[in-house]
C-alpha positions, -999 to +999 in steps of 0.1 A: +602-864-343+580-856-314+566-823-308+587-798-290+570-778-262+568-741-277+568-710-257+555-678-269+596-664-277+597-699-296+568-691-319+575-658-328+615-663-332+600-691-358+575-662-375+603-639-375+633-663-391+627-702-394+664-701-393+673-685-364+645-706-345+665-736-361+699-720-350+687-719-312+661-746-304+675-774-325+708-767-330+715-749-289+731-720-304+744-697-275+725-662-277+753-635-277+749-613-248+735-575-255+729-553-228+691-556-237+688-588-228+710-583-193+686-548-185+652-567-191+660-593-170+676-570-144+642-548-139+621-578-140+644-596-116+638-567-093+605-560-096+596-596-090+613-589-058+598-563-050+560-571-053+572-605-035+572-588-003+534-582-001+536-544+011+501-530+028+483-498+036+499-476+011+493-441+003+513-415-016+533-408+009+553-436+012+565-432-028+599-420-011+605-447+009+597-473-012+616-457-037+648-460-024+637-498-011+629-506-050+663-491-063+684-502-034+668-540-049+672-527-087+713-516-077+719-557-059+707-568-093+724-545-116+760-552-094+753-586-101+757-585-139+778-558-140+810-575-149+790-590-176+776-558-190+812-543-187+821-571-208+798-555-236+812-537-269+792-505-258+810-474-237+806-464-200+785-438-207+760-459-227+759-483-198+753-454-178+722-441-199+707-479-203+711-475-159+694-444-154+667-453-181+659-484-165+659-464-129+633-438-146+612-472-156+609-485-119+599-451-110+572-456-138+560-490-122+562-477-086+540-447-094+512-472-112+521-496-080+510-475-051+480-462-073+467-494-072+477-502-034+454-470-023+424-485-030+411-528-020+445-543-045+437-572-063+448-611-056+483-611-074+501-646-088+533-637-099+564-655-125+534-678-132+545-707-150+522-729-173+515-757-195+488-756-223+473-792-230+490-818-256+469-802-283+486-774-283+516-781-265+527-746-253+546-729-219+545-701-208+557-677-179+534-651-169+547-619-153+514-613-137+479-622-131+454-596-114+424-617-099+398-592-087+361-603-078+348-594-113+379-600-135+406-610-142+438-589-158+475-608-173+503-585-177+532-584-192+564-559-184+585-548-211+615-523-215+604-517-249+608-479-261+576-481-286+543-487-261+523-506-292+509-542-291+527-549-319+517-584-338+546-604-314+533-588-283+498-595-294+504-633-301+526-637-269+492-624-248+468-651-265+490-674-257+486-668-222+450-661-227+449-693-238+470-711-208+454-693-182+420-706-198+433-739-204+443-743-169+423-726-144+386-734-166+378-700-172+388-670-198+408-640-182+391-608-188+419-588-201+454-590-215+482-560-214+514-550-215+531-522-187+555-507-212+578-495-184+593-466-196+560-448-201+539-434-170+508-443-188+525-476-205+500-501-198+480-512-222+454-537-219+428-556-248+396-575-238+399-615-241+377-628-269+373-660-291+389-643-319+417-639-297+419-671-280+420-692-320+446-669-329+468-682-300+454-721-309+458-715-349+499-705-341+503-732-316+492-759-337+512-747-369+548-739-349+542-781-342+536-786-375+567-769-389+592-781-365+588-819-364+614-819-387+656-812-377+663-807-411+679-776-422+667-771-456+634-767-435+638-738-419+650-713-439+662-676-439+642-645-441+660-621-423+689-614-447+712-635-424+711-617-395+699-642-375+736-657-381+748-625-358+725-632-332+744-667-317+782-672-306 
């Protein structure tokens, strides 16, 4: 069997339950919707949006109008899905908590936004999407890359309610580490995740060779232990939950 392109969700679903990564990348196993899934695509979607629009000469003072320009973006996104998140097993008033905690987020992102906009902003390359070489055989899609004249910063957003680099978050980072190195010729500075639901959520780690072989080391043995579309191969660890997880 040839070797499947990976993706940093595809290597760690594999470290977390060789089943599961079975169940949905061999097998095409439907995830079942959870209003986790809806929201963190919803923020992204509109934050994408919003930093699309190349906005200038910003200064505190405009946090009220673009505000209401970010959640006006944020509510065309969330009325989009909404008959799909109504379609969830979970009450009005959870839906409601999951909307207004996702509108404090936003706020959280457009605060660390117009910081950043006060003084010269960086060269921004957003939804970046990239291929490793056949070695490694890895995509990825990069929320965004930060070029300034002296470096060069990769971040991540995530919904999570923790703000830790946990040992997923860490691998999905060296993984881009390693794409962006692999296709621009030269190492990004830093790595991080903006945990959006913190004001001081982003978190960023320096870019070194220990990092970088971590991301080849995982890349080269996800290709080793998926050549095969055997079952027996990829076994369960979770308990069976990963059953749950698929229609």
């Amino acid at each position: 069997m040839a070797k499947r392109i990976q993706s940093p969700t595809s290597i760690n679903m594999y470290k977390r339950c060789p089943r599961k990564y079975y169940l949905h990348y061999i097998l095409k196993r439907r995830v079942t919707p959870n209003i986790h899934l809806y929201r963190g695509s919803i923020v992204h979607a509109a934050i994408n949006f919003f930093e699309n629009r190349e906005i200038k000469n910003i200064t505190d003072f405009d946090y009220p109008v673009l505000r209401e320009e970010l959640i006006c973006i944020f509510n065309d996104e969330w009325t989009r899905n909404e008959k799909n998140i109504r379609a969830l097993n979970i009450s009005p008033q959870e839906i409601r908590s999951y909307y207004n905690e996702s509108v404090e987020m936003l706020e959280n992102f457009l605060l660390h936004f117009i910081k950043e906009h006060t003084r010269p902003p960086p060269v921004k390359k957003r939804e970046l999407k990239l291929f490793s070489s056949p070695e490694y055989c890895v995509m990825g899609i990069i929320d965004l890359v930060k070029e300034n004249k002296e470096t060069i910063e990769i971040i991540d957003y995530k919904t999570s309610k923790t703000p830790v680099i946990n040992d997923e978050y860490l691998l999905q980072l060296a993984l881009y580490a390693l794409l962006y190195e692999e296709n621009f010729k030269k190492r990004p500075s830093k790595v991080g995740i903006n945990f959006l639901k913190f004001k001081d959520g982003l978190k960023l780690i320096d870019v070194d060779d220990k990092l970088i072989n971590l991301a080849k080391r995982e890349a080269k043995m996800i290709q080793v232990n998926t050549l095969s579309g055997d079952p027996s191969n990829y076994p369960c660890i979770c308990g069976g939950w990963c059953e749950r997880d698929f229609q």
